[in-house]
FIZATI-618445 format. One record per residue (C-alpha): residue number from 0; x, y, z; chain. Coordinates in Angstrom, 2 decimals, always signed. Layout:
BEGIN
NUM, X, Y, Z, A;
...
***
This chain:
BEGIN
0, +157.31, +53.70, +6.82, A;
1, +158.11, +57.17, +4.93, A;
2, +159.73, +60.38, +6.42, A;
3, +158.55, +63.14, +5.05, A;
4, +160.20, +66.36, +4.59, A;
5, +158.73, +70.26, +3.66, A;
6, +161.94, +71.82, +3.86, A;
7, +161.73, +75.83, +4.45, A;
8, +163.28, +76.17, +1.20, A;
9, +163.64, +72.93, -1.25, A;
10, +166.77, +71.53, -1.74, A;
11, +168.86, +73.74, +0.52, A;
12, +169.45, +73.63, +4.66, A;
13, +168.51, +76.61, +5.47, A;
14, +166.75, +76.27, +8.93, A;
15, +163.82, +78.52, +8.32, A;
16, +162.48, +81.27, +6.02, A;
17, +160.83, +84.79, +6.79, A;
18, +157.20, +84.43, +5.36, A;
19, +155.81, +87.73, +3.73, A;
20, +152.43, +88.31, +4.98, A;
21, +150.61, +87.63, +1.70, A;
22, +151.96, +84.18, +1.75, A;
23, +149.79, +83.74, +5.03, A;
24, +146.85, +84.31, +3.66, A;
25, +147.21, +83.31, -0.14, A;
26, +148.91, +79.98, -0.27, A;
27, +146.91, +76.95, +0.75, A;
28, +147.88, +74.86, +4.28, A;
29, +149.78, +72.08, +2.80, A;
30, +152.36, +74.27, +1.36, A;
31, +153.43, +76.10, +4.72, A;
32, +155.97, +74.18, +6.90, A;
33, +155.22, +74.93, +10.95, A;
34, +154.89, +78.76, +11.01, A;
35, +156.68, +80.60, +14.22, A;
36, +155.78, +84.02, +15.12, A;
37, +158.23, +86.25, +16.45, A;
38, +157.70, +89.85, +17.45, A;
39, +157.74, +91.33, +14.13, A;
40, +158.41, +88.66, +12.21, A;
41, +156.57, +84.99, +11.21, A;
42, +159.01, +81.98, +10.14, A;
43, +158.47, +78.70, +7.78, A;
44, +161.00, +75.98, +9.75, A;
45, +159.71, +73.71, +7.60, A;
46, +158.55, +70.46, +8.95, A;
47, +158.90, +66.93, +9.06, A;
48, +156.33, +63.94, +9.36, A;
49, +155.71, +60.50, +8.67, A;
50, +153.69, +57.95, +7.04, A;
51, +153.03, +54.44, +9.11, A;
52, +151.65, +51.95, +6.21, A;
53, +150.59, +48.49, +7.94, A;
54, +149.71, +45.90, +5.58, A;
55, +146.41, +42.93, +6.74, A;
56, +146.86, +39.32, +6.11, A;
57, +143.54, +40.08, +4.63, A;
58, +145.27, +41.86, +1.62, A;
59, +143.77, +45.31, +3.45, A;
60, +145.97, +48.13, +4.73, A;
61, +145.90, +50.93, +7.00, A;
62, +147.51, +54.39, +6.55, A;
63, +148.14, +57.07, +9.36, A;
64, +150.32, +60.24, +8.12, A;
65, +151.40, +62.04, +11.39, A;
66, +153.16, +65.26, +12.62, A;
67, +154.22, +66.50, +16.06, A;
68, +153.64, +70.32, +16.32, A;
69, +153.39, +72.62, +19.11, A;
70, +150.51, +74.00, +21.07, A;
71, +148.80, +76.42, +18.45, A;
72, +147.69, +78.53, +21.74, A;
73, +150.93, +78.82, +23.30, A;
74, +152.86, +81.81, +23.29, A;
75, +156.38, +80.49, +22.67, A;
76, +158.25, +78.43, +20.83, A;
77, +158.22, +75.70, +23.36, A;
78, +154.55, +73.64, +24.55, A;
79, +152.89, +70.53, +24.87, A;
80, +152.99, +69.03, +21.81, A;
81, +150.69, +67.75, +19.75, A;
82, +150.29, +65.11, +17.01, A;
83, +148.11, +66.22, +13.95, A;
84, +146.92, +63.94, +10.59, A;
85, +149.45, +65.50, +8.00, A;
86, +147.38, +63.71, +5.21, A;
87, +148.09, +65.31, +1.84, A;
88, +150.90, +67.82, +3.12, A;
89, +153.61, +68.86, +1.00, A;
90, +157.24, +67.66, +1.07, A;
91, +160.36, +68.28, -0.76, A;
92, +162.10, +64.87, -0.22, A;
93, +160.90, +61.72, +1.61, A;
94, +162.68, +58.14, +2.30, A;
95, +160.96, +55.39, +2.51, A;
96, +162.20, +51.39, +4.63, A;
97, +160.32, +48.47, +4.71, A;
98, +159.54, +47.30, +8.78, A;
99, +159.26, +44.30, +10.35, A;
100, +155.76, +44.25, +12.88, A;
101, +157.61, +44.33, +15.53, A;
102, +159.66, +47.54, +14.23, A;
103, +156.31, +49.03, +13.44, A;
104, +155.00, +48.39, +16.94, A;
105, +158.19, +49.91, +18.19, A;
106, +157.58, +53.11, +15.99, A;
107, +153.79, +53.47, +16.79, A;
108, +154.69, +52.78, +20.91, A;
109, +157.33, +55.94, +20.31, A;
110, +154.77, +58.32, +18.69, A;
111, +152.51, +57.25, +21.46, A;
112, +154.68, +58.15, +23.85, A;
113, +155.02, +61.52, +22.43, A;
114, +151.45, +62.28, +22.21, A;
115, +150.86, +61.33, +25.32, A;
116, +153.64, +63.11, +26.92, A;
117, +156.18, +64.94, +24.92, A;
118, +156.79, +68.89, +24.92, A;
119, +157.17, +70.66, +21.66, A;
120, +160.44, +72.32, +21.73, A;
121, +161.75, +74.29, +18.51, A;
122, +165.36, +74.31, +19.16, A;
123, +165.73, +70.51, +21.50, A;
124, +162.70, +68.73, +20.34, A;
125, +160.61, +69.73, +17.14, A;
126, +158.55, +68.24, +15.04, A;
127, +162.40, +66.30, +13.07, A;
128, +163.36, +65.00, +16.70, A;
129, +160.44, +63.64, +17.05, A;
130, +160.03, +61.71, +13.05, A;
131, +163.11, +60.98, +13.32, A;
132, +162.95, +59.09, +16.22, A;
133, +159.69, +57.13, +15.28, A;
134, +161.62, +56.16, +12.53, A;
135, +165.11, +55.16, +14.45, A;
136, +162.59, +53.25, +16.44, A;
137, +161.07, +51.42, +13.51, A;
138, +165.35, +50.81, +13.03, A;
139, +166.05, +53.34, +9.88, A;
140, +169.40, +54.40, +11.98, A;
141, +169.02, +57.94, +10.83, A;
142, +171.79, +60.36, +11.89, A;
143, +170.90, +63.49, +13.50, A;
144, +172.57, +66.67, +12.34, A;
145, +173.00, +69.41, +15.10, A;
146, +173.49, +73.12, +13.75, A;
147, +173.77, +76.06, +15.62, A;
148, +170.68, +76.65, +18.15, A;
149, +168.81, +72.84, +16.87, A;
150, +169.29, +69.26, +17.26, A;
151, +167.40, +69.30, +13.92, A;
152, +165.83, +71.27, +11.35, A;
153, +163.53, +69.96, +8.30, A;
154, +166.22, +71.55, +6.30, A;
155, +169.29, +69.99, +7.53, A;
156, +167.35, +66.62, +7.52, A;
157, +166.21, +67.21, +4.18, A;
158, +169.63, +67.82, +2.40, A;
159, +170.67, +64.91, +4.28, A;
160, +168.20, +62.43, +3.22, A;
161, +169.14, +63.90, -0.34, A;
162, +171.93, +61.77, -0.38, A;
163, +170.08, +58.54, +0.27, A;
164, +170.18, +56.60, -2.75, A;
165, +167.03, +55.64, -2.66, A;
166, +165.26, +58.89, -1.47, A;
167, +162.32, +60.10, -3.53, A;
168, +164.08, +63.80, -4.68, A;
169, +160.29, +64.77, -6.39, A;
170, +158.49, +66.40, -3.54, A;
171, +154.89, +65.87, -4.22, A;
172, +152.22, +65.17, -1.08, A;
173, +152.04, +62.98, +1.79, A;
174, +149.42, +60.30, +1.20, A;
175, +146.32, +60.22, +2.52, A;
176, +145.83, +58.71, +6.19, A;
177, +142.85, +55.52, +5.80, A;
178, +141.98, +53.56, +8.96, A;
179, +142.65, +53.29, +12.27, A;
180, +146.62, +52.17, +13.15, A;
181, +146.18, +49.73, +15.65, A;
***
């Protein structure tokens, strides 16, 4: 399993960015994180997602890249949330474990669990809440850093994850999702 992270601004933990409103309409979907409109103002928080890899006894393997991201038709900053293929988005830093099945399972029941019943909440439970507990679930025992008005931010989590030995301090894109995670 891989967490993913598109910090608001790479390599620092700044919890979100004003975006100019050229960047809206000039720079492709996988570089924005989640975008929150305010009154006069739209913010990058960044974002955070993850990639569930399950390898077949049959030498096959399945591939699911996942978010969790807030109602696009609701009119604050807290909604149902929703869980959306994040296939080919862009991160700053990502860190990877190997799972048992039965860790898997225990991720894949917790993202379930959100999608069927989780609300989106920028500030108590955003789309970092919720990867990193798919991945504490899967037994990564990732920390969570509270700042300010957020449990998390993709930018706290980022800088963390920067210290990880093994973290992959590139960026690049998520992979692509391929088959059905079941």
């Amino acid at each position: 399993m891989t967490i993913y992270v598109d910090q608001p601004v790479a390599n620092l933990n700044s919890q979100w960015v004003i975006v100019p409103p050229t960047y809206q309409t000039t720079t492709p979907t996988p570089q924005r994180g989640i975008l929150i409109k305010t009154q006069n103002t739209d913010l990058d928080v960044g974002h955070t997602f993850i990639g569930f890899e399950k390898n077949n006894s049959d030498g096959s393997n399945v591939r699911q890249v996942l978010g969790f991201y807030p109602d696009p038709d609701a009119s604050s900053t807290a909604s149902k949330g929703k869980i959306k293929d994040n296939s080919g988005h862009a991160f700053d830093v990502s860190y990877t474990i190997s799972v048992t099945a039965l860790q898997f399972n225990q991720a894949l029941q917790a993202m379930t669990s959100d999608f069927n019943s989780a609300n989106y909440n920028l500030t108590s439970y955003n789309c970092t809440d919720a990867a990193l507990g798919w991945m504490n679930a899967a037994g990564a025992n990732l920390a969570n850093a509270p700042r300010g008005l957020f449990n998390n931010t993709p930018g706290d989590l980022g800088q963390a994850l920067r210290n990880k030995s093994n973290a992959n301090k590139n960026g690049g894109y998520g992979m692509s999702s391929k088959g059905a995670c079941n």
